[in-house]
C-alpha positions in Angstrom: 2.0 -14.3 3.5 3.0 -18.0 4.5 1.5 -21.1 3.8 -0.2 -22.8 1.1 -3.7 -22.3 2.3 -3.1 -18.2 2.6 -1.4 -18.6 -1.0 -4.5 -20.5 -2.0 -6.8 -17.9 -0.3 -5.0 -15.4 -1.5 -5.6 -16.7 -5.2 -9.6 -16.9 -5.0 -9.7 -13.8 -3.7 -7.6 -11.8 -6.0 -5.2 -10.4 -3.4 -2.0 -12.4 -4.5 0.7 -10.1 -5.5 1.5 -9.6 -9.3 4.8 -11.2 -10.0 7.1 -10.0 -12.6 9.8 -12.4 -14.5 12.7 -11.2 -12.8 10.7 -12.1 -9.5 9.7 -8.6 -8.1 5.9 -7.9 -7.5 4.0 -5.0 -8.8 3.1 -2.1 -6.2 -1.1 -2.2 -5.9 -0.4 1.8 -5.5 1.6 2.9 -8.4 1.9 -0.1 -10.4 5.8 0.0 -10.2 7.9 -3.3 -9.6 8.7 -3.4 -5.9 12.7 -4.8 -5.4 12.8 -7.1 -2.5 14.6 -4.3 -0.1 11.6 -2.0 -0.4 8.8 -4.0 -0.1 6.0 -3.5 3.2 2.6 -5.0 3.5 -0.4 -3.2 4.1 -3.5 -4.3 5.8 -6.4 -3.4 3.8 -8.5 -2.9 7.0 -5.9 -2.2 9.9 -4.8 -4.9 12.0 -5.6 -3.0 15.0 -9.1 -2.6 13.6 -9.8 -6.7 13.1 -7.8 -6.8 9.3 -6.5 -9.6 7.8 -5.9 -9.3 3.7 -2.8 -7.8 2.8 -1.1 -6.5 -0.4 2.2 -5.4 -1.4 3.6 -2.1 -1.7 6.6 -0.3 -1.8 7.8 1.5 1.8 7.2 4.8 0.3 3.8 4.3 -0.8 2.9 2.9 2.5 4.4 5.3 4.5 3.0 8.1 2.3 -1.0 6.1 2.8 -0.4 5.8 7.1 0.9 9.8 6.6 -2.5 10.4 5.0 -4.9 8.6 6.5 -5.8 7.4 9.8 -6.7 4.1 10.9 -10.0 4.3 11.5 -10.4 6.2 8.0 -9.0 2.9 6.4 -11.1 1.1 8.1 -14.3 2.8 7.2 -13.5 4.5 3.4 -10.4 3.4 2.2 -10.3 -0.4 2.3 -9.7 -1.7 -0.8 -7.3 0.0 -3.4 -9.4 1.6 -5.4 -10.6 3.7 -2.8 -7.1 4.5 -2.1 -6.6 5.3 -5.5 -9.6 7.5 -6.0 -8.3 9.5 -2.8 -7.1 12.8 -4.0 -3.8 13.5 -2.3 -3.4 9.6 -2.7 -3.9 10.3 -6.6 -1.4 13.1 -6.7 1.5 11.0 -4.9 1.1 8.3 -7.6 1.1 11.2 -10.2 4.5 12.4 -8.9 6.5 9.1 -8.1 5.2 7.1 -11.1 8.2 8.3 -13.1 10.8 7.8 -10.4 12.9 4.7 -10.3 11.8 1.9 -8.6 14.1 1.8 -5.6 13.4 5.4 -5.3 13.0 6.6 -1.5 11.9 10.0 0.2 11.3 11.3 3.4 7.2 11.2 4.2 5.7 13.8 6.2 2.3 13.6 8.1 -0.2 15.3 6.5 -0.6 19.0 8.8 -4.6 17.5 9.7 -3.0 14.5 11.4 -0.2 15.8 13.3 0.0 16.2 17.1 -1.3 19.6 18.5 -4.1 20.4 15.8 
């Protein structure tokens, strides 16, 4: 996000990452500070799909929502992060990595529904 009108837009609408005093934001996923060599941005609504907003999150997290989900299931039931949240493999994920450090990374596998060949 660049620019003083996104920042400002960014501001009214909520979507404007939380910054911590040691200048790392907060994951909108599992809450955890995000250090600056770990930090993605996911569309809401895929950019593929028309979607603009954003939000920070760590790598892991995003890979481990795209590993999930498909596209077109963000774009129609998972567009804002409580509906990620509230989805149930989603909610496990955050369950298990909650407690991990915050520069923590893992391989992410697709989920078995979304691989090629099913």
């Amino acid at each position: 996000m660049r620019g003083r009108i996104k920042r400002k837009q960014a501001l009214q609408t909520g979507a404007f990452p939380r910054q911590l005093a040691n200048g790392h934001t907060l994951c909108v996923l599992c809450e955890r500070p995000v250090p600056s060599s770990q930090v993605d941005a996911h569309h809401l609504v895929p950019k593929s799909k028309g979607g603009t907003e954003t939000v920070i999150m760590h790598r892991m997290c995003h890979r481990q929502v795209h590993a999930l989900l498909t596209e077109t299931e963000l774009e129609r039931h998972y567009c804002t992060v409580e509906q990620l949240r509230a989805h149930e493999a989603l909610a496990r994920f955050v369950q298990w990595v909650k407690d991990k450090p915050d520069d923590f990374m893992e391989r992410t596998r697709k989920s078995r529904r979304l691989r090629p060949g099913r």
